[in-house]
Backbone as XML, in Angstrom:
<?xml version="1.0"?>
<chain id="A" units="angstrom">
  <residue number="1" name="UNK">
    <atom name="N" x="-49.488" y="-27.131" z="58.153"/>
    <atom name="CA" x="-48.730" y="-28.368" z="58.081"/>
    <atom name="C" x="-48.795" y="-29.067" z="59.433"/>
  </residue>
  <residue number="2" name="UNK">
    <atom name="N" x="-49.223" y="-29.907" z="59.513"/>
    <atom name="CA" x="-49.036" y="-31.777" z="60.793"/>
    <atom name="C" x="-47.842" y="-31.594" z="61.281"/>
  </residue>
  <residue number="3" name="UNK">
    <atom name="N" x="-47.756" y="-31.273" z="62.673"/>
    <atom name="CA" x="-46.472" y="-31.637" z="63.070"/>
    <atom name="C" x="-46.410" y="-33.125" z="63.682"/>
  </residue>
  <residue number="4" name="UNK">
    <atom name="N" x="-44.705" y="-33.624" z="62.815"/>
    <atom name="CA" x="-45.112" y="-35.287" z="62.847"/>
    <atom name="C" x="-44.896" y="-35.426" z="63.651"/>
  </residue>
  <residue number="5" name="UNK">
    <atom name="N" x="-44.440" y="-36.696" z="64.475"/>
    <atom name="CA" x="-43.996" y="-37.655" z="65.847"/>
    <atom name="C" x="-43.264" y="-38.103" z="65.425"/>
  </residue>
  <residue number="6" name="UNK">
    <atom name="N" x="-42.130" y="-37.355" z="65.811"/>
    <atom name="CA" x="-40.814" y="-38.177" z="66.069"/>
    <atom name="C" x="-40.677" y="-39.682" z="67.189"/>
  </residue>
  <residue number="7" name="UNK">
    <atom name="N" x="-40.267" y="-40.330" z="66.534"/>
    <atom name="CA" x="-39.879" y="-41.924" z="67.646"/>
    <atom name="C" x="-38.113" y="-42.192" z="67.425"/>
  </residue>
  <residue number="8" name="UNK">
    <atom name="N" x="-37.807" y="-41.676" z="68.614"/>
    <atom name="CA" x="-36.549" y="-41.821" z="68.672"/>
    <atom name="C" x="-35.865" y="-42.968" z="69.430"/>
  </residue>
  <residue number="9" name="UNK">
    <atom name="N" x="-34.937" y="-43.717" z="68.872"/>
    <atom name="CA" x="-34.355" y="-45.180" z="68.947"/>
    <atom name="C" x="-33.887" y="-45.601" z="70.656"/>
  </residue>
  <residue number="10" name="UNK">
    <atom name="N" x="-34.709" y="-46.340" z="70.881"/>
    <atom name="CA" x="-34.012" y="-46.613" z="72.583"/>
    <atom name="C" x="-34.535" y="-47.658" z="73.047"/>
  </residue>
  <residue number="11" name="UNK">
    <atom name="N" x="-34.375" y="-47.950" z="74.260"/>
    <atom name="CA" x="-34.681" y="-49.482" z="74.897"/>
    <atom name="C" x="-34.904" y="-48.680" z="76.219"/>
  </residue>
  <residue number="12" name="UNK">
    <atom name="N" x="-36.269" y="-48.789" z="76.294"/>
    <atom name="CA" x="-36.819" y="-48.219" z="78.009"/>
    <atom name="C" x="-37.218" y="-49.022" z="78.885"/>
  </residue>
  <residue number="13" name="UNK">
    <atom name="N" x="-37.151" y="-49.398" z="79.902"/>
    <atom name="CA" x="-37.387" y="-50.077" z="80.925"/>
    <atom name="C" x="-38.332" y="-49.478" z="81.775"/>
  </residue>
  <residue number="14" name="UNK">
    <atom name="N" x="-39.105" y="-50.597" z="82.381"/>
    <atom name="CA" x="-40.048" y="-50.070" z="83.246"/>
    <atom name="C" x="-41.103" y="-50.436" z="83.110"/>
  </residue>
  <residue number="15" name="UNK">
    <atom name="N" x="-42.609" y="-50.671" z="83.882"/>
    <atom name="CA" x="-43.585" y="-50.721" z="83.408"/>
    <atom name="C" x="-44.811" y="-50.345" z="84.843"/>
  </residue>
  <residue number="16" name="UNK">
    <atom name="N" x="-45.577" y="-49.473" z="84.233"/>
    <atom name="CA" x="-46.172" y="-48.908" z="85.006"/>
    <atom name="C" x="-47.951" y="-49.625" z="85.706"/>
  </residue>
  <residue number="17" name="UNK">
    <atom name="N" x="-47.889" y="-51.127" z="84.413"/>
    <atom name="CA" x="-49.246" y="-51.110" z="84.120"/>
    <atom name="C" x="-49.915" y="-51.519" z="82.795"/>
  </residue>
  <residue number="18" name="UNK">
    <atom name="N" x="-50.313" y="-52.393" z="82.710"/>
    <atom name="CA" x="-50.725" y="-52.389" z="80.853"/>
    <atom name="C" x="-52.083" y="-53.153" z="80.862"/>
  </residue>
  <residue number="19" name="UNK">
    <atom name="N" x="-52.820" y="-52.345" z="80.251"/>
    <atom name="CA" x="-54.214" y="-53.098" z="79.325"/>
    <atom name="C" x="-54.270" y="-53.418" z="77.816"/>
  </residue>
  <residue number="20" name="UNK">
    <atom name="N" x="-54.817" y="-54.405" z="77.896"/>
    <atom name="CA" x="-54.713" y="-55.309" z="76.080"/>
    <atom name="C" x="-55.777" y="-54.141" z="75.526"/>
  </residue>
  <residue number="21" name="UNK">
    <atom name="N" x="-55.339" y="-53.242" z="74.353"/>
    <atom name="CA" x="-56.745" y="-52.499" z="73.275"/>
    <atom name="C" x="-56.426" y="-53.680" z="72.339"/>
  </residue>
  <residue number="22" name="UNK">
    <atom name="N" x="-57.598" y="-53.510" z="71.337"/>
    <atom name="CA" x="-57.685" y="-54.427" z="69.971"/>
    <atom name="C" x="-57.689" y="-53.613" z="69.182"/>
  </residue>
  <residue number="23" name="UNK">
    <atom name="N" x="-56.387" y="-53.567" z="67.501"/>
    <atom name="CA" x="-56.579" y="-52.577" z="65.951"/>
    <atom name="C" x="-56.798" y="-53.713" z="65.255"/>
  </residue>
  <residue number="24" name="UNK">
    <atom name="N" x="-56.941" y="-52.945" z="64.728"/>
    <atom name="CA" x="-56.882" y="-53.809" z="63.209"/>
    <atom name="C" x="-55.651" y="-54.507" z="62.732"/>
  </residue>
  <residue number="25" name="UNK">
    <atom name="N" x="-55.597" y="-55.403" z="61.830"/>
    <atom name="CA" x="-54.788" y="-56.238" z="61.552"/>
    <atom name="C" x="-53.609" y="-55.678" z="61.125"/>
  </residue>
  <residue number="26" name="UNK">
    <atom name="N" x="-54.295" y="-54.360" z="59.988"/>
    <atom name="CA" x="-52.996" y="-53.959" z="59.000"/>
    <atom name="C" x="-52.551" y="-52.539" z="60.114"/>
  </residue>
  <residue number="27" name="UNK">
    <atom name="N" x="-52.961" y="-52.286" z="60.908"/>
    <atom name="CA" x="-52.330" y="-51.218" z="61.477"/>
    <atom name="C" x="-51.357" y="-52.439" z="62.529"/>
  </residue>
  <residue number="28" name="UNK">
    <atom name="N" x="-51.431" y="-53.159" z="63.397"/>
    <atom name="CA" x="-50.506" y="-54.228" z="63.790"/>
    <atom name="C" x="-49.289" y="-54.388" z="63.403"/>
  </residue>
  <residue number="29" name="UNK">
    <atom name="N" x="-49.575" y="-54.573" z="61.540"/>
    <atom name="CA" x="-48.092" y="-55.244" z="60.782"/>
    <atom name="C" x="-47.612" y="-53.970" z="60.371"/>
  </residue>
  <residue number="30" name="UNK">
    <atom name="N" x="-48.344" y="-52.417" z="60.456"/>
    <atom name="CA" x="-47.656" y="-51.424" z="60.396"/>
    <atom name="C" x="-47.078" y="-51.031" z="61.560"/>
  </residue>
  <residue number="31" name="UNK">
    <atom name="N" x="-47.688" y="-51.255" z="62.791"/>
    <atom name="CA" x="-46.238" y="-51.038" z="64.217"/>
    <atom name="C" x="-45.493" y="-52.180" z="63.963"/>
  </residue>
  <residue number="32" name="UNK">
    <atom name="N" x="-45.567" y="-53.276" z="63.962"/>
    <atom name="CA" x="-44.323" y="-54.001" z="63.687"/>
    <atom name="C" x="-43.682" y="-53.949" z="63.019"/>
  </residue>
  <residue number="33" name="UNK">
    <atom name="N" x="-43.901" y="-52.819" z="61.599"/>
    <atom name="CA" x="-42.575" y="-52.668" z="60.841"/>
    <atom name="C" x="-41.427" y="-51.597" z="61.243"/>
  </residue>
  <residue number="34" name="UNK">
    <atom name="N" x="-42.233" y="-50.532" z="62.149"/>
    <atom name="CA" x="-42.131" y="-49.917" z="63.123"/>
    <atom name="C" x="-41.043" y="-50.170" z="64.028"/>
  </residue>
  <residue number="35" name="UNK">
    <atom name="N" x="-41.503" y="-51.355" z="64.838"/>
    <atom name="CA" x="-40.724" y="-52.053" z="65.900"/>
    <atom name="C" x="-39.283" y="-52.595" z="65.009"/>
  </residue>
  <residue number="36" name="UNK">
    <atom name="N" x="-39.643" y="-53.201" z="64.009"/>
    <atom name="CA" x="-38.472" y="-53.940" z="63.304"/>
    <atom name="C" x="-37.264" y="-52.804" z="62.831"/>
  </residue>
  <residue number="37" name="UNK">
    <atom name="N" x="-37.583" y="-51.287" z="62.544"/>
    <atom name="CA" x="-37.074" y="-50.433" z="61.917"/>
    <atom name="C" x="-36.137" y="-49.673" z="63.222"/>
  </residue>
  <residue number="38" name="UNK">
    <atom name="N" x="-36.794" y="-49.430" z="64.285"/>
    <atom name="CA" x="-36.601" y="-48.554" z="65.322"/>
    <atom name="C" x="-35.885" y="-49.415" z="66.332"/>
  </residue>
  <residue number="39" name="UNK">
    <atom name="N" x="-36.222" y="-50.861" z="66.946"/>
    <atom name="CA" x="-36.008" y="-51.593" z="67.866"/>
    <atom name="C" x="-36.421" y="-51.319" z="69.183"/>
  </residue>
  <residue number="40" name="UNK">
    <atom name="N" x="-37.817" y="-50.371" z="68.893"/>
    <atom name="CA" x="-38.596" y="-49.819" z="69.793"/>
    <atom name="C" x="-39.727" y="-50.765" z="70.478"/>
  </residue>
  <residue number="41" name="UNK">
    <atom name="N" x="-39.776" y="-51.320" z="71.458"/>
    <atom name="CA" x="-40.967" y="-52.365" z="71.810"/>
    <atom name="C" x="-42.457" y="-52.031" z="71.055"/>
  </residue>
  <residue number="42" name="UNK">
    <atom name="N" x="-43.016" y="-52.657" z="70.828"/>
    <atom name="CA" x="-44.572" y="-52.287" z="70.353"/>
    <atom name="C" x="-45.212" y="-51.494" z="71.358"/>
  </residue>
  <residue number="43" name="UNK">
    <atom name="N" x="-45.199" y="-51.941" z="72.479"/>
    <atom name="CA" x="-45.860" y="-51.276" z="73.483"/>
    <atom name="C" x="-45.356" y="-49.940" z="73.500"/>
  </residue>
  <residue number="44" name="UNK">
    <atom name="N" x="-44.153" y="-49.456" z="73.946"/>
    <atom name="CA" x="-43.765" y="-47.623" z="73.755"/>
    <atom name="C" x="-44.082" y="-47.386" z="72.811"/>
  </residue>
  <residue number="45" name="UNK">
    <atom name="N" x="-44.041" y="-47.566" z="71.044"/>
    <atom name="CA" x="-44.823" y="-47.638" z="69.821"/>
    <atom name="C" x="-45.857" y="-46.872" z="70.289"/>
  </residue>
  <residue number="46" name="UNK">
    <atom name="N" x="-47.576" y="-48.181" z="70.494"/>
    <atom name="CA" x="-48.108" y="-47.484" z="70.799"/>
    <atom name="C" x="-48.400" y="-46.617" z="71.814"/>
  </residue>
  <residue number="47" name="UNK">
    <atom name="N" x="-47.284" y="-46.387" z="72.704"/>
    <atom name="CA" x="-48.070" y="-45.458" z="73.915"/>
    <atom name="C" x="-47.580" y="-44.110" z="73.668"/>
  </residue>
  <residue number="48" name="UNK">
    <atom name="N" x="-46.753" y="-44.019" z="72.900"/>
    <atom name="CA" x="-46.076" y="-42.526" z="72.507"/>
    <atom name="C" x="-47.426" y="-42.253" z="70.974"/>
  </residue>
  <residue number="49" name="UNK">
    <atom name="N" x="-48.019" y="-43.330" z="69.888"/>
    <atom name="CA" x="-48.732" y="-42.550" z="69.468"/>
    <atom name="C" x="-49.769" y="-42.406" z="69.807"/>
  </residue>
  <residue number="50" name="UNK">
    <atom name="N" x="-50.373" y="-42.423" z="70.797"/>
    <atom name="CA" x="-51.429" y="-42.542" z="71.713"/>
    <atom name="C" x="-51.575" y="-41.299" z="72.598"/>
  </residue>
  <residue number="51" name="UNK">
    <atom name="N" x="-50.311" y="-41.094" z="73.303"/>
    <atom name="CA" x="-50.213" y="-39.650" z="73.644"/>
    <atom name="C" x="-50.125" y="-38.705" z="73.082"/>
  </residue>
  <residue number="52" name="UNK">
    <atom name="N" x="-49.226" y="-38.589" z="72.031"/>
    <atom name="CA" x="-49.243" y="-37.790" z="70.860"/>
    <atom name="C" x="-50.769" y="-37.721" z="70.468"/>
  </residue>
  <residue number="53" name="UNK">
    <atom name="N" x="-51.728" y="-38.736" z="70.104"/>
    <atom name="CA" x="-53.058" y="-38.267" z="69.696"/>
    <atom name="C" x="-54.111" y="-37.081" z="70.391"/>
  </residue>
  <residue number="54" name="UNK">
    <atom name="N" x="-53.424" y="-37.953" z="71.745"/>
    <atom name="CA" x="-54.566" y="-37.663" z="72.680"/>
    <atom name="C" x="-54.141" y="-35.958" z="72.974"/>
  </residue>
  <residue number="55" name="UNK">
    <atom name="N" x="-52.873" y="-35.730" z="73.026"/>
    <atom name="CA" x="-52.428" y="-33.932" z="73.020"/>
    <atom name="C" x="-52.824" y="-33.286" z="71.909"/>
  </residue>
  <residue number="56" name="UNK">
    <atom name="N" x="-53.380" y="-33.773" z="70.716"/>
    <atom name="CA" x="-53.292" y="-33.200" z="69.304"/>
    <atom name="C" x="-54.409" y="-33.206" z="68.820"/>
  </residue>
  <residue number="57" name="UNK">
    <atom name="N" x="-55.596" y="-34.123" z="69.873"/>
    <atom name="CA" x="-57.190" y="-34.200" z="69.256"/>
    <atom name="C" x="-57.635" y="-32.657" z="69.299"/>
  </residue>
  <residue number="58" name="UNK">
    <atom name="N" x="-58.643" y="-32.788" z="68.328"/>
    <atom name="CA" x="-59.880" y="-31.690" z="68.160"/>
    <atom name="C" x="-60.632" y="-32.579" z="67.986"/>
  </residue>
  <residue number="59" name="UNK">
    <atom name="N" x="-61.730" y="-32.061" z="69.009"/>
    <atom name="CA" x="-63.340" y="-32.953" z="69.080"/>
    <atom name="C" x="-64.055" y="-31.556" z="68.205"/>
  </residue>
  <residue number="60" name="UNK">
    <atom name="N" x="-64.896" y="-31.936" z="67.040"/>
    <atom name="CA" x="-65.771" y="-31.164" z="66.491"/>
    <atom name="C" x="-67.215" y="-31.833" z="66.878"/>
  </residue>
  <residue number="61" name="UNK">
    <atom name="N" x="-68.325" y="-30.604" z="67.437"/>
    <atom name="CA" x="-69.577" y="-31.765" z="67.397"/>
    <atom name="C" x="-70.404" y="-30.511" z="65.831"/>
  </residue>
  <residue number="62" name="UNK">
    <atom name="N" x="-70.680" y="-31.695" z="65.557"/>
    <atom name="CA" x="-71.048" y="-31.485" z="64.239"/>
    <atom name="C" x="-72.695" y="-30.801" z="63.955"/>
  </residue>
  <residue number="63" name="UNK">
    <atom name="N" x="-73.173" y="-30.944" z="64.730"/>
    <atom name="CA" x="-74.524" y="-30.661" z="65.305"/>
    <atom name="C" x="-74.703" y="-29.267" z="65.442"/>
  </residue>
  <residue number="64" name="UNK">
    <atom name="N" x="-73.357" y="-28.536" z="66.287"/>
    <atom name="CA" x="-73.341" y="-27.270" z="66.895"/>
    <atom name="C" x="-73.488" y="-26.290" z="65.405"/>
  </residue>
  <residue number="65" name="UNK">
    <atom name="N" x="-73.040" y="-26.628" z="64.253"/>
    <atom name="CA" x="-73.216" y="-25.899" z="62.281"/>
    <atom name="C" x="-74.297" y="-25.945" z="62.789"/>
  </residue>
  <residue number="66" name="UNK">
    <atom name="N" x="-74.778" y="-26.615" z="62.541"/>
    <atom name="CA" x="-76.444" y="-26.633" z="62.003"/>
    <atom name="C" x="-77.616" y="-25.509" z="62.117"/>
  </residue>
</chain>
């Protein structure tokens, strides 16, 4: 079983730094329903699931089966 990501409700201050990434449209209006639900900025949004990814990746090279 996935252990999920919790996003717990708060207003953080601060900023360390930010670069513009580009998603897709419908992942967008899915953090903003996000943002609208939680009152979590978009930006902590994505930077908590971003970290969360990045602790939770497995790189498979696919090549190494063969």
């Amino acid at each position: 079983m996935t252990e999920k990501l919790v996003l717990r409700k708060q207003h953080l201050n601060g900023n360390n730094g930010t670069k513009p990434i580009f998603v897709d449209v419908s992942i967008l209006d899915s953090i903003r329903e996000i943002k609208e639900e939680t009152g979590i900025p978009m930006r902590r949004i994505v930077e908590q699931f971003l970290c969360y990814a990045m602790k939770n990746v497995q790189i498979i090279d696919e090549e190494e089966g063969d």
